[in-house]
C-alpha positions as CSV (number, residue, x, y, z in Angstrom):
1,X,38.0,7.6,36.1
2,X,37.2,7.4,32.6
3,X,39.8,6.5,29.9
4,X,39.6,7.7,26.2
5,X,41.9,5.8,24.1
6,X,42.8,7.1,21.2
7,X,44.6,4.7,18.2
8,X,47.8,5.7,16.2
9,X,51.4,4.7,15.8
10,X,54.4,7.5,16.9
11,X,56.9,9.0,14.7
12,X,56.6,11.9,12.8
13,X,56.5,10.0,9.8
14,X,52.9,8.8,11.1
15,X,51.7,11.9,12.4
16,X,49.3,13.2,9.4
17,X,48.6,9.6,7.9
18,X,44.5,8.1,8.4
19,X,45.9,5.4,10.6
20,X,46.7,8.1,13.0
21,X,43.8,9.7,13.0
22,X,42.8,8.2,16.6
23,X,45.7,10.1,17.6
24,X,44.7,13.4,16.1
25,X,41.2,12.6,18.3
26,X,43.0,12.6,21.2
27,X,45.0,15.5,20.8
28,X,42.0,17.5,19.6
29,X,39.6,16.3,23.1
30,X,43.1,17.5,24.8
31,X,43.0,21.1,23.7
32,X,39.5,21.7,23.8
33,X,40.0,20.5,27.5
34,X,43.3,22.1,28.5
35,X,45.2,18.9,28.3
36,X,48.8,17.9,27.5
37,X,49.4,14.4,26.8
38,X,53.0,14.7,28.0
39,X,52.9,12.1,31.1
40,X,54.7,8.6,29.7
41,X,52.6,5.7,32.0
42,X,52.1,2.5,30.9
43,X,53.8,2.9,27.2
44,X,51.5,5.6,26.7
45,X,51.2,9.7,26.3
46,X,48.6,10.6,28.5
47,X,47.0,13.7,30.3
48,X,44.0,14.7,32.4
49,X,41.2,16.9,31.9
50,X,38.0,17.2,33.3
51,X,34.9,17.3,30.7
52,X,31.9,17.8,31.9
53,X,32.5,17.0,35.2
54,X,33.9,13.4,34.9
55,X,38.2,13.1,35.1
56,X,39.0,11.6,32.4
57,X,42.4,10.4,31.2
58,X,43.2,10.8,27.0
59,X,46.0,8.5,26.3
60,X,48.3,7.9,23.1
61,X,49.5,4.4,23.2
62,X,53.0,4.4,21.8
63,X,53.7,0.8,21.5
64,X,52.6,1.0,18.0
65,X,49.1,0.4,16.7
66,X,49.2,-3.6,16.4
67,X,50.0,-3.4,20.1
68,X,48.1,-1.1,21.9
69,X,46.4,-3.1,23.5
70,X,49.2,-3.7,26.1
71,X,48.8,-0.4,26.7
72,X,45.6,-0.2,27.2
73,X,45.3,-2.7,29.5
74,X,47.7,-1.4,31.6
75,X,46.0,2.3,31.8
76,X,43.0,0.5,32.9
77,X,44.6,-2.1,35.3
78,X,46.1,1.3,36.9
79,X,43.7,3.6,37.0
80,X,41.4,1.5,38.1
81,X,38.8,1.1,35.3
82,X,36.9,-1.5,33.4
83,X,36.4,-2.3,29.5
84,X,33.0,-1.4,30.0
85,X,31.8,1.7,30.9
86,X,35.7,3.2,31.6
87,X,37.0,2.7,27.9
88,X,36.2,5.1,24.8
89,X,38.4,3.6,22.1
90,X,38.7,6.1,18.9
91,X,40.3,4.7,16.0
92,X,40.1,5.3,11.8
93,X,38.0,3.2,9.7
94,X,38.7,2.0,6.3
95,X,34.7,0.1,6.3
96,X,33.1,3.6,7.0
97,X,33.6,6.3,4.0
98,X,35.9,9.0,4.4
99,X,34.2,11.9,6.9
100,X,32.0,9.9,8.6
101,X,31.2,9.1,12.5
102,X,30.1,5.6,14.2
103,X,29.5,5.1,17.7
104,X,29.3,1.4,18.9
105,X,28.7,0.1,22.5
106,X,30.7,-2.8,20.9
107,X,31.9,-5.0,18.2
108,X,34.2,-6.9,16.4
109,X,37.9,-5.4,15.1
110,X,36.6,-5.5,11.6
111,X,40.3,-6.4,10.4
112,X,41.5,-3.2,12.3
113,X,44.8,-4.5,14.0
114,X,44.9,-1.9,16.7
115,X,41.2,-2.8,17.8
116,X,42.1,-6.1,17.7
117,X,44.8,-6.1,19.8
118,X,42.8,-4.2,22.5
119,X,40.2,-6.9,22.3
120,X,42.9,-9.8,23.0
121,X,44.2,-7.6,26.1
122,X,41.1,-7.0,27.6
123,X,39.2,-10.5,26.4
124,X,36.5,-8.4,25.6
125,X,35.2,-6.5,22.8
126,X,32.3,-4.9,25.7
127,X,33.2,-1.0,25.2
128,X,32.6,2.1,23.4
129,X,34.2,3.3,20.8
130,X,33.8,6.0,17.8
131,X,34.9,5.1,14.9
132,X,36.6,7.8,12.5
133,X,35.6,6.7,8.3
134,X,38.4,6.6,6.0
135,X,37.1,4.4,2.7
136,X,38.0,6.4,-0.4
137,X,34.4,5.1,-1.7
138,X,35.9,2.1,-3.4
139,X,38.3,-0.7,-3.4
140,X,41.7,0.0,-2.4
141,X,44.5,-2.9,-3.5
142,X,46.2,-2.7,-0.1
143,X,44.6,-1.7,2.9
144,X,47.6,-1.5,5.0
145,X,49.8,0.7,2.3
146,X,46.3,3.0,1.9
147,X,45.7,3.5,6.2
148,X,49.5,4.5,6.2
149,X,49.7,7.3,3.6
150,X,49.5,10.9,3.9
151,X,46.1,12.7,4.1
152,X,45.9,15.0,1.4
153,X,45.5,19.0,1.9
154,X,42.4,19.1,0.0
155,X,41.2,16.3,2.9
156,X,42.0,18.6,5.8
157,X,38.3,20.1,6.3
158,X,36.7,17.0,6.0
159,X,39.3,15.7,9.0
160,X,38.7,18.7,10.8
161,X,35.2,18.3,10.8
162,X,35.3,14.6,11.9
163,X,37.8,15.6,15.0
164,X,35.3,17.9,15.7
165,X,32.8,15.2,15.4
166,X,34.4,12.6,17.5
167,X,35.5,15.1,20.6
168,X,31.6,16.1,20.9
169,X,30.3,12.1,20.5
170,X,33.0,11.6,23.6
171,X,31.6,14.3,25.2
172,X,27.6,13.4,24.5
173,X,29.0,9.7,25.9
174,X,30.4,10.9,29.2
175,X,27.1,12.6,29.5
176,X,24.3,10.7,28.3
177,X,25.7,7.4,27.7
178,X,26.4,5.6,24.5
179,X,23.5,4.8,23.2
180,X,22.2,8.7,23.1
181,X,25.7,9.4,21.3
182,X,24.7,6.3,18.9
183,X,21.0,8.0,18.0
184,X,23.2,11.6,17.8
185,X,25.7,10.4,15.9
186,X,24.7,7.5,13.5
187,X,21.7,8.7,12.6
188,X,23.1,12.0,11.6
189,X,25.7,9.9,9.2
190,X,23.0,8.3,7.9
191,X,20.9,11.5,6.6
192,X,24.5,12.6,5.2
193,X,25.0,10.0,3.0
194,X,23.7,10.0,-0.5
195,X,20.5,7.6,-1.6
């Protein structure tokens, strides 16, 4: 079984904020799939849905982001599945700019708590992930205040579009691999973004 992770902390107060915008993934692959991440297992909301033919399970840690990677150790310990090749972690951003998509076979946590956390659970930083941009295009003071504040109205098309965005790079992973999602995915970025 595959596992699709995505990043966020609970509360209503988090629900709309770019930290939880791993969180809005998951809950957007869940209704395109007929989904409800409802079932509590292993300190996480999680549900099942078949996409294209592989079961997978969407989870919602809920031990909060700098955590969850007890969570998600335990998903994988139960279900059965490994780091690499199980796992699609999807999680906000703030090195990519706002409204863009990377898929990586791997990586660092790039100062992402949540990511780093899963790394330390599993010992490895071996799987996929997609990676939701969030960088207002420059500098921001604090980092941590910035990834917890509300996205704005005028932001919701461009967060619609990257939902969008990230449930079809899950899907073009479960179906062609990572590195045919990377070549989709990056490269489209890449023509997006301005010279």
């Amino acid at each position: 079984m595959k596992v699709i992770v995505g990043l966020g902390n609970p509360g209503i107060e988090y629900q709309f904020t770019f930290h939880n915008l791993g969180f809005l993934a998951a809950d957007r692959l869940a209704g395109e799939y007929g989904a409800t991440l409802v079932n509590r297992r292993c300190c996480a909301l999680t549900g099942k849905a078949l996409i294209a033919g592989t079961e997978v399970l969407i989870a919602k840690p809920e031990t909060y982001m700098n955590r969850s990677g007890l969570a998600v150790r335990e998903l994988l310990r139960e279900v059965g599945a490994e780091p690499v090749g199980d796992l699609i972690l999807i999680y906000d951003d703030l090195d990519l700019p706002f409204g863009l998509l990377r898929v990586r076979q791997r990586g660092g946590a790039g100062g992402h708590h949540g990511v780093e956390s899963v790394i330390g659970a599993l010992e490895t930083p071996e799987f996929a992930r997609v990676r939701l941009g969030i960088s207002p295009g420059h500098k921001v003071p604090d980092g941590a205040l910035y990834v917890l504040s509300a996205i704005k109205k005028s932001q919701y098309g461009t967060v619609d579009g990257m939902l969008d965005a990230a449930a079809q790079a899950v899907h073009t992973i479960l179906t062609e691999g990572p590195e045919a999602a990377m070549n989709r995915f990056n490269r489209k970025a890449q023509l997006d973004e301005p010279d």
